[in-house]
Jmol script that loads the backbone (N, CA, C; Angstrom):
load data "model"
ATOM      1  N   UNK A   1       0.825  -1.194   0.000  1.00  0.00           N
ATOM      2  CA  UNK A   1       0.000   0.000   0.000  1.00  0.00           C
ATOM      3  C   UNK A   1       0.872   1.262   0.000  1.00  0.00           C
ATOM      4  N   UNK A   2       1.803   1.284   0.950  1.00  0.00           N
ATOM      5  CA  UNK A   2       2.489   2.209   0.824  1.00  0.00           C
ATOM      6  C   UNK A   2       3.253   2.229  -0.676  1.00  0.00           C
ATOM      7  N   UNK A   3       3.695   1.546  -1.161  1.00  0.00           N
ATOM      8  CA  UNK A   3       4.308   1.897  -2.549  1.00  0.00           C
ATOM      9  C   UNK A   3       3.666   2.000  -3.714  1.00  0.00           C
ATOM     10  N   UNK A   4       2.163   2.290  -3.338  1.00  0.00           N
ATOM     11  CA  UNK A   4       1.236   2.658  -4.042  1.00  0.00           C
ATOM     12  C   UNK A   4       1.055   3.942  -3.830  1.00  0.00           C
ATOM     13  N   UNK A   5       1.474   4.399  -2.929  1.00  0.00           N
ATOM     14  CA  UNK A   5       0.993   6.464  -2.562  1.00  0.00           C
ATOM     15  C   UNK A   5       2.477   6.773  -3.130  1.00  0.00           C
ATOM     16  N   UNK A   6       3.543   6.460  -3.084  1.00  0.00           N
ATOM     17  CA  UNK A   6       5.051   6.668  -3.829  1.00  0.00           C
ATOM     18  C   UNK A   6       4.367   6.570  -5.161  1.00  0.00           C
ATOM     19  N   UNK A   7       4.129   5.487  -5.434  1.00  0.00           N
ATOM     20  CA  UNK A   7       3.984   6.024  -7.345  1.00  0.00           C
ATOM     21  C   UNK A   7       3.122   6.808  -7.297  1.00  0.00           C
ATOM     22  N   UNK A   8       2.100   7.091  -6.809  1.00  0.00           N
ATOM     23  CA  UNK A   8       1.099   8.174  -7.484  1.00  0.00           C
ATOM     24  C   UNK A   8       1.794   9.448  -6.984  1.00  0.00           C
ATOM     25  N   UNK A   9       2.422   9.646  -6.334  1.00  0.00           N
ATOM     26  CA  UNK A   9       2.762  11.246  -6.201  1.00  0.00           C
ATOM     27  C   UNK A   9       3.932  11.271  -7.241  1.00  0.00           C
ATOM     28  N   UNK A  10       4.895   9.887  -7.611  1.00  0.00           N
ATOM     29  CA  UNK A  10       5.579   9.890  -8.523  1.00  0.00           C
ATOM     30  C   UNK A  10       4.777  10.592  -9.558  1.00  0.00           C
ATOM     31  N   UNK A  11       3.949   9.939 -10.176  1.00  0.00           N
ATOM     32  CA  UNK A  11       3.152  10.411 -11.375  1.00  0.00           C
ATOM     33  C   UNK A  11       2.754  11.727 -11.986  1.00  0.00           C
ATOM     34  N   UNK A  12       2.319  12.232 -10.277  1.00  0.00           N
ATOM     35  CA  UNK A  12       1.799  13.726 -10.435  1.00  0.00           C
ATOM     36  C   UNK A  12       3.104  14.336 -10.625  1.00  0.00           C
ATOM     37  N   UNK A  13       4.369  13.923  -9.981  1.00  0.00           N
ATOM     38  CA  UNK A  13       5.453  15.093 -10.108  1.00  0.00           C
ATOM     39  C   UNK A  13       5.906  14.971 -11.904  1.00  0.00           C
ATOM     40  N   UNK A  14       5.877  13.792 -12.297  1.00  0.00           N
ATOM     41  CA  UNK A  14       6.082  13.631 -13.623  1.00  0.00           C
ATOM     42  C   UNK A  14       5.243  14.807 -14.183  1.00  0.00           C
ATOM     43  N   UNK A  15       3.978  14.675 -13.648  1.00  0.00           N
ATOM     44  CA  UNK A  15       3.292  15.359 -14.802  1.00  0.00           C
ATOM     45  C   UNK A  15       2.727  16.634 -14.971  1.00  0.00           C
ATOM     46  N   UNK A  16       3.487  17.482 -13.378  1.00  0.00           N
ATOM     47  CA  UNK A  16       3.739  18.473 -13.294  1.00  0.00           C
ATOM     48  C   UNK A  16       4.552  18.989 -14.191  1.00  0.00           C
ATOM     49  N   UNK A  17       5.724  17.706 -14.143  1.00  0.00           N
ATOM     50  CA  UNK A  17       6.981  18.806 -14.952  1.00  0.00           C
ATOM     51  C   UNK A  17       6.535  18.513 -16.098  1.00  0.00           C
ATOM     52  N   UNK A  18       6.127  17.660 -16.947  1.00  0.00           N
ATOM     53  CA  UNK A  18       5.801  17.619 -18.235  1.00  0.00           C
ATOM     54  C   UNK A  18       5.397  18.869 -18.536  1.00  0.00           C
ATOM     55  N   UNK A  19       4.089  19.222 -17.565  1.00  0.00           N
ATOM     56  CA  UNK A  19       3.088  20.586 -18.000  1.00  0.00           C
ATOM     57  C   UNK A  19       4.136  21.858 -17.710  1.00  0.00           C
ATOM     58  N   UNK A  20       4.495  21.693 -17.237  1.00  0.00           N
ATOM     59  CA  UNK A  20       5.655  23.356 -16.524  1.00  0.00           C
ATOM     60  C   UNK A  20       6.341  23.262 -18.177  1.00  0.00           C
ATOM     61  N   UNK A  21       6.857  22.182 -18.385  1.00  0.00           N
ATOM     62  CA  UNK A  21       7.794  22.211 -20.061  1.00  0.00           C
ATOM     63  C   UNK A  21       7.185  22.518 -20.973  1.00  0.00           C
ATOM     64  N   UNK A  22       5.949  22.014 -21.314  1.00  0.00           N
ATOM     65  CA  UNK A  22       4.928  22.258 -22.260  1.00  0.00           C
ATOM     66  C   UNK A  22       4.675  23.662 -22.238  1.00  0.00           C
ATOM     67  N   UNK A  23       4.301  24.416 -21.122  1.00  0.00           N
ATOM     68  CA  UNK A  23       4.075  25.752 -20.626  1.00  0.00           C
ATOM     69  C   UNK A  23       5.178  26.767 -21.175  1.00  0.00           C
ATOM     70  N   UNK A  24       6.322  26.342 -20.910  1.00  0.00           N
ATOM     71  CA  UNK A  24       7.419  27.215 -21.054  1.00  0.00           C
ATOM     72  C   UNK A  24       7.760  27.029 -22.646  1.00  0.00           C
ATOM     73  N   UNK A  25       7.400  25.820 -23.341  1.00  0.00           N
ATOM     74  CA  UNK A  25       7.481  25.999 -25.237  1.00  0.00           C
ATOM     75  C   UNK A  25       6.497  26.687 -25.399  1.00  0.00           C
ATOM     76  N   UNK A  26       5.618  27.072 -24.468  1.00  0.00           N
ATOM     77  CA  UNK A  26       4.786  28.000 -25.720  1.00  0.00           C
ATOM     78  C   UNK A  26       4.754  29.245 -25.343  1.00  0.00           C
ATOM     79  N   UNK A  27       5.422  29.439 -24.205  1.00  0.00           N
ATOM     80  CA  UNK A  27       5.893  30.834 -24.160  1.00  0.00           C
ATOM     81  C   UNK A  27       6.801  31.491 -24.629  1.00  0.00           C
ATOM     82  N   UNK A  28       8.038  30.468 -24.869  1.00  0.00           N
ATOM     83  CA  UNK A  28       9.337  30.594 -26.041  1.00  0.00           C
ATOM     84  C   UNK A  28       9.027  31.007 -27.378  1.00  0.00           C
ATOM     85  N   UNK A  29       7.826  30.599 -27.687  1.00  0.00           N
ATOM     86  CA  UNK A  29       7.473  30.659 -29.167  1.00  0.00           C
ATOM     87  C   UNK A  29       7.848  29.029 -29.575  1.00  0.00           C
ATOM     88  N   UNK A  30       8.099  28.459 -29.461  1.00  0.00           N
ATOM     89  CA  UNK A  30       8.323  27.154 -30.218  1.00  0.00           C
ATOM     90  C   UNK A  30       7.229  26.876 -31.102  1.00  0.00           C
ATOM     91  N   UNK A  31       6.202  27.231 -31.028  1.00  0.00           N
ATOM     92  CA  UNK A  31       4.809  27.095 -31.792  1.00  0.00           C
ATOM     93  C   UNK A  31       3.783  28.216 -32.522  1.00  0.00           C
ATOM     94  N   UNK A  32       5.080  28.981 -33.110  1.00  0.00           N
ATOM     95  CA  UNK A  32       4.623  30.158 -33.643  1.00  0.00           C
ATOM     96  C   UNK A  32       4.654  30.168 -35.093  1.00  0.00           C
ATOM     97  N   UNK A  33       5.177  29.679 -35.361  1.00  0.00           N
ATOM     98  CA  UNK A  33       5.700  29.316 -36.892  1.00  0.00           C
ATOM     99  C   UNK A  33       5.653  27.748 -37.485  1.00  0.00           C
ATOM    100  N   UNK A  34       4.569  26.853 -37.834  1.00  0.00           N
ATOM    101  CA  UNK A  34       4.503  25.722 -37.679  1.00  0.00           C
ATOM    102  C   UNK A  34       4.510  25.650 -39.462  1.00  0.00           C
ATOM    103  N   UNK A  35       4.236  26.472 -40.045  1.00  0.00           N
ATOM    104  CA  UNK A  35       4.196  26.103 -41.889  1.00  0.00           C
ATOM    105  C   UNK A  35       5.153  26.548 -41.972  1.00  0.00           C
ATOM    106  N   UNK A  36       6.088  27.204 -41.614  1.00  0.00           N
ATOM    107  CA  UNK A  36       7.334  28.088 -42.165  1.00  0.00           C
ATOM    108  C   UNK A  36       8.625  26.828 -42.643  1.00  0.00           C
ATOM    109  N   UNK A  37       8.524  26.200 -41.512  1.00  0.00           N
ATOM    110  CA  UNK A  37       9.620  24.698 -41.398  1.00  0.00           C
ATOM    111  C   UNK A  37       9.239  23.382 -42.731  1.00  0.00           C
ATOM    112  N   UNK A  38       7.645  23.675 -42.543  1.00  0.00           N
ATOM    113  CA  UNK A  38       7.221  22.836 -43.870  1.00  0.00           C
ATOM    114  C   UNK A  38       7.583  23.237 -45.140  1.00  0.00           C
ATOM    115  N   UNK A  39       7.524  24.492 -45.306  1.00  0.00           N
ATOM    116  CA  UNK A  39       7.670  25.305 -46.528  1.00  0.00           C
ATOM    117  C   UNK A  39       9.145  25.497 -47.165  1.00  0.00           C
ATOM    118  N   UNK A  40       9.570  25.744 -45.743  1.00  0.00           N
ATOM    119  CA  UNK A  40      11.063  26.149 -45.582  1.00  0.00           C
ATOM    120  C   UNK A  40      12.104  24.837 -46.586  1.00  0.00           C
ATOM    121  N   UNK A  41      11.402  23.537 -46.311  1.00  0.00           N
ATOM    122  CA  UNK A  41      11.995  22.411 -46.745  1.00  0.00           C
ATOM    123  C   UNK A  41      12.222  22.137 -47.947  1.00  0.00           C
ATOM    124  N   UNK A  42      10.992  23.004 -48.701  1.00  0.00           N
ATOM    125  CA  UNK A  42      10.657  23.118 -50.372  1.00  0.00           C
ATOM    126  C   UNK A  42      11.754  23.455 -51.566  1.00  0.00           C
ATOM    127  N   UNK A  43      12.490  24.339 -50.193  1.00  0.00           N
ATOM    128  CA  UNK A  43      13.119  26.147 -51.481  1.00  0.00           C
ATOM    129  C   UNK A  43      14.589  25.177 -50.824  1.00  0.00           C
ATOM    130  N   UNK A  44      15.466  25.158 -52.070  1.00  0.00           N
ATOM    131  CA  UNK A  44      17.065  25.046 -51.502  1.00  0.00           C
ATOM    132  C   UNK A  44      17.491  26.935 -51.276  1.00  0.00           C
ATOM    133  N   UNK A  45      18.619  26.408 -50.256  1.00  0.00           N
ATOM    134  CA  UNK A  45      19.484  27.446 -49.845  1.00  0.00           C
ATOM    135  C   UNK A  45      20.214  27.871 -51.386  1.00  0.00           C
ATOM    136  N   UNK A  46      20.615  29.005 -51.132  1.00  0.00           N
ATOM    137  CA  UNK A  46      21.728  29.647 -52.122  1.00  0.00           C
ATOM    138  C   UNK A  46      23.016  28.771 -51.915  1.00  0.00           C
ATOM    139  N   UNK A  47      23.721  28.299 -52.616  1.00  0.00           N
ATOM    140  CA  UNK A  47      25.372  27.639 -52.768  1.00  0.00           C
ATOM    141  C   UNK A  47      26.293  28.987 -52.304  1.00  0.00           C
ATOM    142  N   UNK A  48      27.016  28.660 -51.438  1.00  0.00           N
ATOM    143  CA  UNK A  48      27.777  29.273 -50.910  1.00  0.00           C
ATOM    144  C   UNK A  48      29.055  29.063 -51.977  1.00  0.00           C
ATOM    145  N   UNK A  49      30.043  30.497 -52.405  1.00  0.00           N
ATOM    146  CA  UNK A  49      31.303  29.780 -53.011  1.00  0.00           C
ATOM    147  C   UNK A  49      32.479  29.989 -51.492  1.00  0.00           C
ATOM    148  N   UNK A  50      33.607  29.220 -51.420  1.00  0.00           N
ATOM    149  CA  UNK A  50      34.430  29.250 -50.622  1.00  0.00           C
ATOM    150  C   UNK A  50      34.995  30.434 -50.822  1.00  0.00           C
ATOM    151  N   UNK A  51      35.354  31.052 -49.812  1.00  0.00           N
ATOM    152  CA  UNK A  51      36.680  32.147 -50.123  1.00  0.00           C
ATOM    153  C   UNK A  51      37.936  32.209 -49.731  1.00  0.00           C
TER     154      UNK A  51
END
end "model"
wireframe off; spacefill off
backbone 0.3
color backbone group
């Protein structure tokens, strides 16, 4: 019994931090630009020459 109240508070702390991480990408912006990366993939870069 007792190592049944250990995992469940295990769980919740997991899934606290999951949400705190989740929270903090979308305050970063990580999810601001979601077609740009799709699009982005389409077009090649310019060729660089060495100098």
């Amino acid at each position: 019994m007792n190592v049944l109240v250990w995992l469940i508070l295990l769980s919740l702390l997991l899934g606290a931090g999951a949400l705190a991480l989740f929270l903090w990408t979308l305050r970063s912006g990580q999810y601001e630009d979601m077609d740009g990366a799709a699009q982005r993939i389409l077009f090649d870069e310019p060729v660089r020459k060495p100098d």
